[in-house]
BAFI-3210 file (N, C-alpha, C; in Angstrom, 3 decimals, decimal comma, padded with zeros to 6 digits):
// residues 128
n [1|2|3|4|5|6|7|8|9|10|11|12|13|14|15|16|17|18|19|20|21|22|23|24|25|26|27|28|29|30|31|32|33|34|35|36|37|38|39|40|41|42|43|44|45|46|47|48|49|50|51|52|53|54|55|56|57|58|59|60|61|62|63|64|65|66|67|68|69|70|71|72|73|74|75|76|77|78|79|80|81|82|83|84|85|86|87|88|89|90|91|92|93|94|95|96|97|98|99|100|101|102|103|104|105|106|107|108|109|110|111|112|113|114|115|116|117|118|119|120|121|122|123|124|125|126|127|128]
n.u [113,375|109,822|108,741|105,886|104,515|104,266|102,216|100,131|097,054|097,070|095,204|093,412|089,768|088,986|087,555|085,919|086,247|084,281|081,966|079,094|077,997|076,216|077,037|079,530|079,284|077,881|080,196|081,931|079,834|079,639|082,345|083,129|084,103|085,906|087,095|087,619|090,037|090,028|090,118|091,719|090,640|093,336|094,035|095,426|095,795|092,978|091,854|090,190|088,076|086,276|084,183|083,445|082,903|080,276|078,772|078,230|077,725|075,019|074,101|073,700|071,740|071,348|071,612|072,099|072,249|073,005|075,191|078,787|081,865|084,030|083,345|082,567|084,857|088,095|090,852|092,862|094,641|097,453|099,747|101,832|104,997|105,574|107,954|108,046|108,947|106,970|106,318|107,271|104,793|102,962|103,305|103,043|100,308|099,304|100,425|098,726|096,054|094,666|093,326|094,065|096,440|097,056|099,014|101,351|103,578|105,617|103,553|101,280|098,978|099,989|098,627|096,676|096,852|095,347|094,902|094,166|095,450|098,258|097,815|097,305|099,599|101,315|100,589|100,486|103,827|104,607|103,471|103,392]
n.v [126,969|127,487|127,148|125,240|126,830|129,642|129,837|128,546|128,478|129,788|129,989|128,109|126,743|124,191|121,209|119,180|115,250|115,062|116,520|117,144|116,118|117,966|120,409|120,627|120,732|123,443|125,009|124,631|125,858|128,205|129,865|129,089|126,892|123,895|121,775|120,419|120,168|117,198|117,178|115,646|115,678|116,398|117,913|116,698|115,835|113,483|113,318|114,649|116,183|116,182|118,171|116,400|114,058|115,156|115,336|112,037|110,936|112,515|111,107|108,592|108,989|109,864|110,937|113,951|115,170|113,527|111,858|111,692|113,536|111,967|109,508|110,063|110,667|111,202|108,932|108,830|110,912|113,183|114,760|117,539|118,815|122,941|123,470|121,837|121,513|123,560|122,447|119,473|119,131|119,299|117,511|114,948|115,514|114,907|111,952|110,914|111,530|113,421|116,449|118,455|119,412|118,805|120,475|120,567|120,945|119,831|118,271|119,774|121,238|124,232|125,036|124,863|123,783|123,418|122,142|124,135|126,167|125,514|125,418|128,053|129,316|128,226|129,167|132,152|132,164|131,469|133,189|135,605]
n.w [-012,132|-011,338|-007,611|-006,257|-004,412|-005,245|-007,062|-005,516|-003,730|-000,724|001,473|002,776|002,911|005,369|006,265|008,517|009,500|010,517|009,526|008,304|004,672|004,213|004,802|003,984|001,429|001,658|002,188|-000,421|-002,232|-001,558|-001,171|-003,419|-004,393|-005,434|-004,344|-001,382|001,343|003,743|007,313|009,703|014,093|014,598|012,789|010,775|007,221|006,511|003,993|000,853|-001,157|-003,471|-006,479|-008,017|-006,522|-004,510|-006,755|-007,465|-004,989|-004,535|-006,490|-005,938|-004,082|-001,087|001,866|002,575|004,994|007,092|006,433|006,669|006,097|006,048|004,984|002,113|001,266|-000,463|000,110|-001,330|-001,760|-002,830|-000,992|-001,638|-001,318|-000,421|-001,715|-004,216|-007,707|-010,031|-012,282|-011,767|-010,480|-012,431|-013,480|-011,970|-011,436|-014,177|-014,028|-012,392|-013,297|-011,739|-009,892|-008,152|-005,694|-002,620|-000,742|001,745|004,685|007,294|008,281|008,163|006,575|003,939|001,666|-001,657|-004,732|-008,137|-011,166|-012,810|-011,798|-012,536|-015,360|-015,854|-014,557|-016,630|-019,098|-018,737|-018,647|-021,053|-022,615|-022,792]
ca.u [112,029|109,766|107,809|104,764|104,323|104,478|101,229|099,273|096,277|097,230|094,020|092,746|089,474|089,105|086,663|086,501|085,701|082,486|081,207|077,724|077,812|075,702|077,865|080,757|078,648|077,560|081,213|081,950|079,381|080,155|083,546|083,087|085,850|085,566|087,512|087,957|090,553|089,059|090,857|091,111|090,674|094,714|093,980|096,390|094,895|092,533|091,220|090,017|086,325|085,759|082,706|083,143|082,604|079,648|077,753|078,722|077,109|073,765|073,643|073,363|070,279|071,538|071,096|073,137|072,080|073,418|076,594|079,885|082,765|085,185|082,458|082,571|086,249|088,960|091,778|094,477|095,192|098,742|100,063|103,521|105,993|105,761|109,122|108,052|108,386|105,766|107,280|106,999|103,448|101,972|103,608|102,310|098,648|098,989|100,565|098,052|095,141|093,618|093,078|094,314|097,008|097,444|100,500|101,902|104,566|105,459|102,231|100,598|098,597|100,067|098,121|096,532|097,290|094,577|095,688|093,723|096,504|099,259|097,971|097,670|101,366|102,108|099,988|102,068|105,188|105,101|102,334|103,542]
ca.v [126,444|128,044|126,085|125,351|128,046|130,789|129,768|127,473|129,262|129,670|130,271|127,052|126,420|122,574|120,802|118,565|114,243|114,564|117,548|116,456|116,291|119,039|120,921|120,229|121,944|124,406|125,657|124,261|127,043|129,571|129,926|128,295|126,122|122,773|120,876|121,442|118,838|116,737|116,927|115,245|116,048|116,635|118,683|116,453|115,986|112,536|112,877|116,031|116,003|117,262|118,523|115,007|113,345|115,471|114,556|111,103|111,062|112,521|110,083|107,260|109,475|109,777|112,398|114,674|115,668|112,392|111,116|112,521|113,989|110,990|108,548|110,025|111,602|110,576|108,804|108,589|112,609|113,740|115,612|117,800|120,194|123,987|123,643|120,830|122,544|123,456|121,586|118,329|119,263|119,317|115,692|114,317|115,198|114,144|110,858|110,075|111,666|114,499|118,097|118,739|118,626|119,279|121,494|120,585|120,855|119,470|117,784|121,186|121,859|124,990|125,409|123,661|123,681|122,757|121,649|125,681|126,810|125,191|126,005|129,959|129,612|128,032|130,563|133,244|132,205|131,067|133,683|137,258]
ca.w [-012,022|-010,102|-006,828|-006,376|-003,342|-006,357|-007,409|-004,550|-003,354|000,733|002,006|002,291|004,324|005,726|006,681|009,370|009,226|010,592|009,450|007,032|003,141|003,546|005,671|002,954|000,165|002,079|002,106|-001,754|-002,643|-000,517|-001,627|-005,153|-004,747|-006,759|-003,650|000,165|002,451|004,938|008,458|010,874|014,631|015,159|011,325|009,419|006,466|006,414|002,637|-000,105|-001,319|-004,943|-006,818|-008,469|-005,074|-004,285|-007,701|-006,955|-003,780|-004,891|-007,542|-004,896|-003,518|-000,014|003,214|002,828|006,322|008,007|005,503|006,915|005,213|006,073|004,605|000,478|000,702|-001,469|000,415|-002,037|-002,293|-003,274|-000,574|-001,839|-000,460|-001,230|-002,912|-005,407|-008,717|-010,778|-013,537|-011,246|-009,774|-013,179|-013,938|-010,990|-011,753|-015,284|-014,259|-011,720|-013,484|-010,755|-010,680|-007,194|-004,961|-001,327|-000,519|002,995|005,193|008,860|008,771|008,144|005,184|003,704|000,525|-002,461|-006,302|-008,796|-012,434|-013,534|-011,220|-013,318|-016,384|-015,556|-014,749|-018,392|-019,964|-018,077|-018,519|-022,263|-023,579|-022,224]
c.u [111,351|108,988|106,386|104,149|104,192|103,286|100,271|098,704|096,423|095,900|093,097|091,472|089,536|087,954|086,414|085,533|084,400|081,251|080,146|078,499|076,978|076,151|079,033|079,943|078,227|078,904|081,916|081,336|079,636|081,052|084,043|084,143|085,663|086,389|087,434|088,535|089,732|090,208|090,326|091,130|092,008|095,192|095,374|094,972|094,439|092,384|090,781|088,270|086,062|084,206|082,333|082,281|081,273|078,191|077,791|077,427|076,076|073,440|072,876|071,723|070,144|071,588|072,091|073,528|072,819|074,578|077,326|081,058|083,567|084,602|082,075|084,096|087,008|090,352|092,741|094,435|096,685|098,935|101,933|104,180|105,655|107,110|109,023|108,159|107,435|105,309|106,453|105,780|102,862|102,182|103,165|100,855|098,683|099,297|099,182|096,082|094,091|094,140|093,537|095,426|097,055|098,788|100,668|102,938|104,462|103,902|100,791|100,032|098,187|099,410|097,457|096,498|096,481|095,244|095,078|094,923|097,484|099,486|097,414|098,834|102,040|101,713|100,828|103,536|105,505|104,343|102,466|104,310]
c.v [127,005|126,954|126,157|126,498|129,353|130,645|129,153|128,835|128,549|129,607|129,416|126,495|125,188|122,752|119,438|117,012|114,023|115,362|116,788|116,849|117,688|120,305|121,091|121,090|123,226|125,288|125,634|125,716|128,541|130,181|129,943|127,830|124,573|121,256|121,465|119,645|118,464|116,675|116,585|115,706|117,095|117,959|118,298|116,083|114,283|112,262|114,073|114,938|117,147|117,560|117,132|114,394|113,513|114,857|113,372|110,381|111,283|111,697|108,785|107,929|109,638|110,628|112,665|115,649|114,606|111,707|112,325|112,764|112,445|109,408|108,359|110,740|110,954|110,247|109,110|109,597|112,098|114,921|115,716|118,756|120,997|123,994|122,894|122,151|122,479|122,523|120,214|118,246|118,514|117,605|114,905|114,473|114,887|112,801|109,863|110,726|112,494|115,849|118,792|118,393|119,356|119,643|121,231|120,532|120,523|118,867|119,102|121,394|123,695|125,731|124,202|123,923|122,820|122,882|123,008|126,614|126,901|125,361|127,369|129,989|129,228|129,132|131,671|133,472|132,004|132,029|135,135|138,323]
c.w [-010,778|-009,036|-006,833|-005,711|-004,419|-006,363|-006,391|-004,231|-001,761|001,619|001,967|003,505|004,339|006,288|007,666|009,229|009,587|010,335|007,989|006,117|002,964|004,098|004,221|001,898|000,527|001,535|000,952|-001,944|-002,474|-001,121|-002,687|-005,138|-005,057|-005,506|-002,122|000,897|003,347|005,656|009,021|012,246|014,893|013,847|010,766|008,194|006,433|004,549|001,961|-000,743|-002,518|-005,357|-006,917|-007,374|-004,669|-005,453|-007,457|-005,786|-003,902|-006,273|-007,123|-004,245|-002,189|000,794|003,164|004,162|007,706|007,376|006,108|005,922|004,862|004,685|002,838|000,365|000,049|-000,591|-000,075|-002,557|-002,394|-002,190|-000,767|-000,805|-001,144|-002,188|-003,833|-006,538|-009,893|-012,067|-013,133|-010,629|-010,914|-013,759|-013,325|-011,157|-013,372|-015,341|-013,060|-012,052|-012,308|-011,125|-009,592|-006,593|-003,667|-000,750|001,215|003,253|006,558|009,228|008,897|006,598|005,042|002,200|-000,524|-003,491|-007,016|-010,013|-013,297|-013,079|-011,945|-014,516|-016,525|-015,615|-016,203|-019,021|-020,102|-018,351|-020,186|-023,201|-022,977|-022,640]
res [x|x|x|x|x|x|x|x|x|x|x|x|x|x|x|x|x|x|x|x|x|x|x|x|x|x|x|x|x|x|x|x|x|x|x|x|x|x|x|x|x|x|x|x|x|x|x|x|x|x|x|x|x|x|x|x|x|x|x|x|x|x|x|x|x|x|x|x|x|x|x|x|x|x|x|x|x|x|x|x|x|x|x|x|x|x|x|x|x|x|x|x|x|x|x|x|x|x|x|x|x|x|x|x|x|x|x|x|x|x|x|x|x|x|x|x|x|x|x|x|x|x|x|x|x|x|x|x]
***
């Protein structure tokens, strides 16, 4: 079985708890990436901030110039080990229903694994 580290996209930017909502999309777009972690000062990870989150948020009708990251993020992420295996990644976001997970180690976030990630690797492995 392989780990998750096979597939996790390493290159993960962050974004920090007090940086604006509009600060946070700024870098969403930029990048086109559908999530980005929230850290905190010490950059463990506080919370992750999806597109969801963002629609969400302009639904309420609110400044996205004065709302901070910490203030719409999603506490209850999934942070795994690079060695989880991919196997057990993809069970974990189907049993808890998300599309993301946060890949750390030593209090270090080393990557992050979206549920497009996991199914590229099925594709791959069962369709080649």
């Amino acid at each position: 079985m392989r780990p998750l580290s096979d597939i996790m996209r390493e290159h993960v930017t962050l974004v920090n708890v007090d940086d604006t909502v509009e600060d946070v999309e700024c870098i969403l777009g930029a990048h086109k990436y559908s999530c980005v972690p929230v850290v905190d000062p010490e950059d463990h990870c506080f919370g992750i901030i999806t597109s969801n989150d963002i629609l969400k948020f302009h639904m309420m009708n609110r400044n996205a110039k004065k709302v901070r990251a910490w203030e719409i993020c999603s506490h209850l992420l999934i942070e795994v080990s690079p060695t989880l295996s991919i196997k057990d990644a993809s069970m974990l976001m189907i049993k808890n229903k998300i599309h993301h997970l946060v890949v750390s180690h030593d209090n270090t976030i080393k990557g992050i694994a979206s549920s497009i990630d996991l199914l590229e690797a099925y594709v791959a492995a069962n369709h080649t």
